[in-house]
C-alpha positions as CSV (number, residue, x, y, z in Angstrom):
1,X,20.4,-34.3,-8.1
2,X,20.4,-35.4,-4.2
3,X,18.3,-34.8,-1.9
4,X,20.6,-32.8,0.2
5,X,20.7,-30.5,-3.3
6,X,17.0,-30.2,-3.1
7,X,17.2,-29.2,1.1
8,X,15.5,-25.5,1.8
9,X,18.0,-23.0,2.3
10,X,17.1,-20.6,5.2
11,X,17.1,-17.0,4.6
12,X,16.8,-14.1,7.6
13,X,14.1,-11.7,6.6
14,X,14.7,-8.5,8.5
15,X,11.9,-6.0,8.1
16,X,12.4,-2.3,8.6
17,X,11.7,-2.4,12.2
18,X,14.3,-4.8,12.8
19,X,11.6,-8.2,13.0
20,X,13.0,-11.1,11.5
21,X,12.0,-14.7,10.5
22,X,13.2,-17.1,9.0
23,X,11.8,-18.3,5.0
24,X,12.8,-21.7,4.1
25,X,13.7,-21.7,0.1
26,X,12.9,-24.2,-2.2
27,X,15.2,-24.2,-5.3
28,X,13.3,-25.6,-8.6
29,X,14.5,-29.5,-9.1
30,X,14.9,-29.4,-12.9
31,X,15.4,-32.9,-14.7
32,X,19.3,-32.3,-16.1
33,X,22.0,-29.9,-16.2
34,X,21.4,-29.1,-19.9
35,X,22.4,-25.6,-21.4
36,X,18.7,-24.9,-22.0
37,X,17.3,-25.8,-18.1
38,X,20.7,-23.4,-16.8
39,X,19.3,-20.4,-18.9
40,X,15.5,-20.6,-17.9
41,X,15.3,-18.4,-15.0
42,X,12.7,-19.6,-12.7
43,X,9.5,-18.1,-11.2
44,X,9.4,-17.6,-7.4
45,X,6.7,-18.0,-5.3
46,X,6.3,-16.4,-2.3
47,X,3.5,-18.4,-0.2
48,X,2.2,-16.7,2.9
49,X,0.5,-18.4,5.7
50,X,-3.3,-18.6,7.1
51,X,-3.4,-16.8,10.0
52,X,-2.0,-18.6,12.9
53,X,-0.4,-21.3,10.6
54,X,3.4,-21.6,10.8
55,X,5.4,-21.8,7.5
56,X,6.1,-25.1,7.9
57,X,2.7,-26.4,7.4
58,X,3.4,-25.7,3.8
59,X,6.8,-28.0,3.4
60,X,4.7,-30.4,0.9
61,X,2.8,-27.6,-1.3
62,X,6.5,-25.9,-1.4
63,X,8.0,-29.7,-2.8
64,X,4.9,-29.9,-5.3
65,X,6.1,-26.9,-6.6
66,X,9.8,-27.7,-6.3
67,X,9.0,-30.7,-8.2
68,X,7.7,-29.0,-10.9
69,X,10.7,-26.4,-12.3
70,X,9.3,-23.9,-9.5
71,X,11.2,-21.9,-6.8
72,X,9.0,-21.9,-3.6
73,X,9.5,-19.1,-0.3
74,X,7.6,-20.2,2.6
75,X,7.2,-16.9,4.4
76,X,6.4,-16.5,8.2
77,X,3.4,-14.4,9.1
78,X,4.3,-11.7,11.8
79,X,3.9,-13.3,15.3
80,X,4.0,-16.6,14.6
81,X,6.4,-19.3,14.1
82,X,9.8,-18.2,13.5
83,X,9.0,-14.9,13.5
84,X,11.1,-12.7,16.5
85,X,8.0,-11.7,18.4
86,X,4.6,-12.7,19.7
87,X,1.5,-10.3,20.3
88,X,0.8,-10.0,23.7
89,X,-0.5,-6.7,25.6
90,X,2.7,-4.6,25.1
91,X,3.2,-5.7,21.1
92,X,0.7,-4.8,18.9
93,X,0.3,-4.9,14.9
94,X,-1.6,-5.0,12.4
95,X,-2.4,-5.3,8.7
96,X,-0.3,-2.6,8.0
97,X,2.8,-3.6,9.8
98,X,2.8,-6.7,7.5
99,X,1.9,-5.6,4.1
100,X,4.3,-2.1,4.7
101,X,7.5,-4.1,6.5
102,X,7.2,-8.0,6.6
103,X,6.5,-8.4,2.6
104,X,8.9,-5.8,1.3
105,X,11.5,-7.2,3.3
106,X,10.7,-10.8,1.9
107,X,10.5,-9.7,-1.6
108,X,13.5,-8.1,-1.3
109,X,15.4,-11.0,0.0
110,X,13.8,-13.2,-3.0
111,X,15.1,-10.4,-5.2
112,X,18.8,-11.0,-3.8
113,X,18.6,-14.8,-3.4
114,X,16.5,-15.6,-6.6
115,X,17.7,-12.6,-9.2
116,X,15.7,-12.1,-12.0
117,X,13.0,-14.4,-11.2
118,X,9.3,-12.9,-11.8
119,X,7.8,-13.0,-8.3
120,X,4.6,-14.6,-8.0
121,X,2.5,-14.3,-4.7
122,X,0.5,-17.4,-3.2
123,X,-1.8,-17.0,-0.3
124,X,-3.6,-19.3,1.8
125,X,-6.8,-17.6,3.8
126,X,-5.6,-14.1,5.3
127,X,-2.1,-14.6,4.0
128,X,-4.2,-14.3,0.4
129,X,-5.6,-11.1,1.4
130,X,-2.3,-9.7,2.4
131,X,-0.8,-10.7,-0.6
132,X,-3.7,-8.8,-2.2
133,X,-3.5,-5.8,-0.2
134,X,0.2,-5.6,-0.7
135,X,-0.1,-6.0,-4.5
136,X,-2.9,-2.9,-4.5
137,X,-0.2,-0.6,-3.1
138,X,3.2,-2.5,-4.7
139,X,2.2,-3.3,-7.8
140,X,5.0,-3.2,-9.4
141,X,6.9,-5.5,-7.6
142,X,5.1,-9.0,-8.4
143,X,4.0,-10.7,-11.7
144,X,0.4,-12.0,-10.3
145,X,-0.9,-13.8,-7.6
146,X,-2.6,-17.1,-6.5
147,X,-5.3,-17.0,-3.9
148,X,-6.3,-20.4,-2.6
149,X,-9.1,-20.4,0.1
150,X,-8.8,-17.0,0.3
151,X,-11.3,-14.2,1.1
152,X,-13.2,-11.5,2.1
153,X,-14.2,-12.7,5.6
154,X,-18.1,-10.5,5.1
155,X,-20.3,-11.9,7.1
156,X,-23.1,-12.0,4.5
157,X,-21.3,-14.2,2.2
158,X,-21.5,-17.1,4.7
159,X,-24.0,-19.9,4.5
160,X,-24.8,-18.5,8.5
161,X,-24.2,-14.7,8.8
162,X,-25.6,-13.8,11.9
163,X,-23.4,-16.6,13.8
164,X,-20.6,-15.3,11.6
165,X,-20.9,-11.5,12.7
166,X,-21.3,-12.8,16.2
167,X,-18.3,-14.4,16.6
168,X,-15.9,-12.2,14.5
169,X,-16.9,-9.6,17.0
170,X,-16.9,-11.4,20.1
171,X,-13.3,-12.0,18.9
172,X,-12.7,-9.3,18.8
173,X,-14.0,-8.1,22.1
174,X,-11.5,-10.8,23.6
175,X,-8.6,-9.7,22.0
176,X,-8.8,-6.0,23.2
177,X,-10.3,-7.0,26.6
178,X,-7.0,-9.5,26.9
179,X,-4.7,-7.3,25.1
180,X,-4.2,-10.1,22.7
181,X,-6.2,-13.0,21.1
182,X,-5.2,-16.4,23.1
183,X,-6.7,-18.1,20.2
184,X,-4.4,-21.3,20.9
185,X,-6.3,-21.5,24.0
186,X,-10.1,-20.7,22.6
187,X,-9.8,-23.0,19.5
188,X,-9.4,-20.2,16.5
189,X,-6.1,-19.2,14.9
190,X,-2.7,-18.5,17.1
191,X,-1.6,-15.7,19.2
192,X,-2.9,-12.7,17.0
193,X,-2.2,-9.1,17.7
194,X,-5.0,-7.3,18.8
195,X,-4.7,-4.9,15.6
196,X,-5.2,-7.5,13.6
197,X,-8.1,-8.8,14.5
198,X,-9.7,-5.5,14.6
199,X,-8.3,-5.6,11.1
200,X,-10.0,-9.0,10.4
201,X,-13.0,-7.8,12.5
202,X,-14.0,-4.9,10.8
203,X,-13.6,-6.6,7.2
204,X,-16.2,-8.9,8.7
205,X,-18.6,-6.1,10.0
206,X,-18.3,-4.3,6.8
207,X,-16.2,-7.0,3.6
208,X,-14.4,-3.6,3.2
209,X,-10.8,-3.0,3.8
210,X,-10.0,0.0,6.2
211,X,-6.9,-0.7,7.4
212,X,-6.1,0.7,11.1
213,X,-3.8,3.2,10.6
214,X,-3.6,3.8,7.3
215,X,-5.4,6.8,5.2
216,X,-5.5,4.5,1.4
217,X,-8.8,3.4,0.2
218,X,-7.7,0.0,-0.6
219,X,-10.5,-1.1,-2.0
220,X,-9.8,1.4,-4.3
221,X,-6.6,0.4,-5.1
222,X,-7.5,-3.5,-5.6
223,X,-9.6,-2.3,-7.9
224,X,-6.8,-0.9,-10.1
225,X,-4.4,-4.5,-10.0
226,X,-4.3,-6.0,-13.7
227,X,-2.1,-8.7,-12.7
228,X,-2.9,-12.1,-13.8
229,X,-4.9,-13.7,-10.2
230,X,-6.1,-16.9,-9.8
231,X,-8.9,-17.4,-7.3
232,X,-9.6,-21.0,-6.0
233,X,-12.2,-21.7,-3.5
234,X,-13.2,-25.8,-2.6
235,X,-16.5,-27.5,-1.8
236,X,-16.3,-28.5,1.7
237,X,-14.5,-25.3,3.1
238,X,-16.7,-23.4,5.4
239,X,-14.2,-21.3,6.0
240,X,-13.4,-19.9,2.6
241,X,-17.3,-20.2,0.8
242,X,-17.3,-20.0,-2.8
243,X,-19.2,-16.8,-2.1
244,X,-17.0,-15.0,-0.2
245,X,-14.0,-16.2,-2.2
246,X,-15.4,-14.5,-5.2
247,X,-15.9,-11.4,-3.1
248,X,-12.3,-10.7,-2.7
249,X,-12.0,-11.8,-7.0
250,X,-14.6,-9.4,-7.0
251,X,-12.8,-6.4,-5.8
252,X,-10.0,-6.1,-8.5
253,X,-12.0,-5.5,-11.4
254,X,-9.1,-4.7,-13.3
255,X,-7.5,-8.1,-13.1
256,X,-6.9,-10.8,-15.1
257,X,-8.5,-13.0,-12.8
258,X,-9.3,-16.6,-13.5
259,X,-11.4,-18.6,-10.6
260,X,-11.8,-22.1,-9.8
261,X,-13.9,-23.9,-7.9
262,X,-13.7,-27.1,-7.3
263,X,-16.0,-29.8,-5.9
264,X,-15.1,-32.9,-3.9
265,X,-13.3,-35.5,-5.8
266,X,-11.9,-33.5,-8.9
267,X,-8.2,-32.7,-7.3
268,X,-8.1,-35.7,-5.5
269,X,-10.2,-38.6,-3.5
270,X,-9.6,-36.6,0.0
271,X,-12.7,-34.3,1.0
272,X,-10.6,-31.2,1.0
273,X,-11.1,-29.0,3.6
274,X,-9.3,-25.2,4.9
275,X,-6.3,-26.9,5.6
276,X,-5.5,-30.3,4.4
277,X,-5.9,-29.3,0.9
278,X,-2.2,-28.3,1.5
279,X,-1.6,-32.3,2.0
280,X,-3.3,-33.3,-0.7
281,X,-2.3,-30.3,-3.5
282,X,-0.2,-32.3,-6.1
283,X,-2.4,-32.2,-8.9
284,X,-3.8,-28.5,-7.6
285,X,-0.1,-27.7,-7.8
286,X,0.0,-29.2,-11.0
287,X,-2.6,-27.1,-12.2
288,X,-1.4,-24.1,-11.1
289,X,1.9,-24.7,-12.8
290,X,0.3,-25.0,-16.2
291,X,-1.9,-21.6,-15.4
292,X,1.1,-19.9,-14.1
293,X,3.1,-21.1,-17.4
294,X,0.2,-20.0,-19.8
295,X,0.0,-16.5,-18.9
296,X,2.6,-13.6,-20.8
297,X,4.5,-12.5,-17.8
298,X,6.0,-16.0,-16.9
């Protein structure tokens, strides 16, 4: 197999309200063209981005995976990257425009591109909520989920909650005073609707999930997930504690969920931090595989 054979192939993701972006697809490499590798129908993983983080951060998690017999979607978060708009004081969205348009409309496309493949959701930071928060009111669509340095952003689950509360709020005090968050400009995250970081605000204020316009008690509903969900949290991220990681684990009680936390130097020598863990994720990704691999629904 070249590696022109192994090149992503982009797919259009159109959501309801006509938004698009662009996934890049990674097709599993297997090791021959036996009988037996042409009949194993591959899992799919559909990774969503931290917020602000383009898809194409993710290139080397997605060839980890590749690597290893997995199909990998690198989906675009709304707003950013490839996506066809940007927030700014006369386009708005939140939470629920992206777990109610953007990720049916990627799973659909997987669906068509990737047929019969289980679907497994992995999220990185607010793109693990999401994928969460989708699953609570889709549940039937996926076959589980991996969560890595992904949480519930409460303030009291931080090693400094007072300066935590502070500045989710003041964030949020920008964003609506500005119409948007410039948070290119200010050092935190990308150009973010001002929906959704009263979205992320409030699930600092409170570690619950009230979702601007929405009526469902999502807490609730994670509660009633029993898909398999891995939950990985690292030493050295601030941003992700192992505290408030287990908060979000915490929240579908109904799961088969499996955490791991891991502290410096057992994935790799690299102090592993919010983001560059995605640099360093081979033997993570090697890990996951064999999770992924043991559980029924694979």
């Amino acid at each position: 197999m070249t590696t022109d054979d192994l090149a992503p192939e982009a797919i259009e993701v159109v959501a309801d309200d006509a938004v698009s972006s662009i996934m890049q697809l990674y097709r599993a490499k297997t090791p021959d063209d036996s009988p037996e590798n042409n009949q194993r129908i591959s899992p799919v993983i559909l990774g969503m981005p931290a917020m602000g983080v383009r898809s194409g951060y993710y290139e080397s998690l997605a060839r980890n995976f590749q690597a290893l017999g997995m199909h990998y979607a690198c989906g675009e978060l709304r707003g950013i990257g490839s996506s066809s708009i940007r927030a700014s004081r006369r386009t708005n969205f939140g939470y629920l425009d992206m777990i109610n348009r953007d990720w049916p409309a990627c799973v659909e496309a997987l669906r068509l591109h990737c047929p019969g493949s289980p679907i497994w959701l992995l999220g990185h930071s607010l793109g693990g909520q999401l994928n969460a928060l989708y699953t609570a009111t889709h549940p039937d669509q996926i076959s589980g989920m991996i969560l890595i340095s992904s949480c519930t952003v409460y303030y009291r689950n931080y090693p400094h909650p007072i300066r935590l509360w502070l500045s989710s709020q003041a964030l949020r005090v920008v964003a609506e005073l500005n119409g948007y968050l410039p948070g290119k400009r200010i050092g935190f995250a990308g150009t973010e609707a001002r929906r959704v970081i009263r979205d992320w605000a409030r699930n600092a204020r409170n570690g619950d999930y009230r979702i601007e316009n929405s009526p469902l008690d999502y807490d609730k509903l994670l509660g009633r997930i029993r898909h398999p969900v891995l939950g990985v949290s690292l030493a050295t991220d601030d941003m992700a504690p192992r505290r408030a990681v287990d908060h979000l684990c915490q929240k579908m009680e109904m799961a088969k969920v499996e955490r791991w936390h891991f502290e410096n130097g057992e994935l790799t020598s690299q102090l592993l931090d919010h983001f560059n863990w995605v640099k360093h994720s081979q033997e993570l990704v090697t890990r996951i595989t064999a999770w992924m691999t043991s559980q029924s629904v694979v």
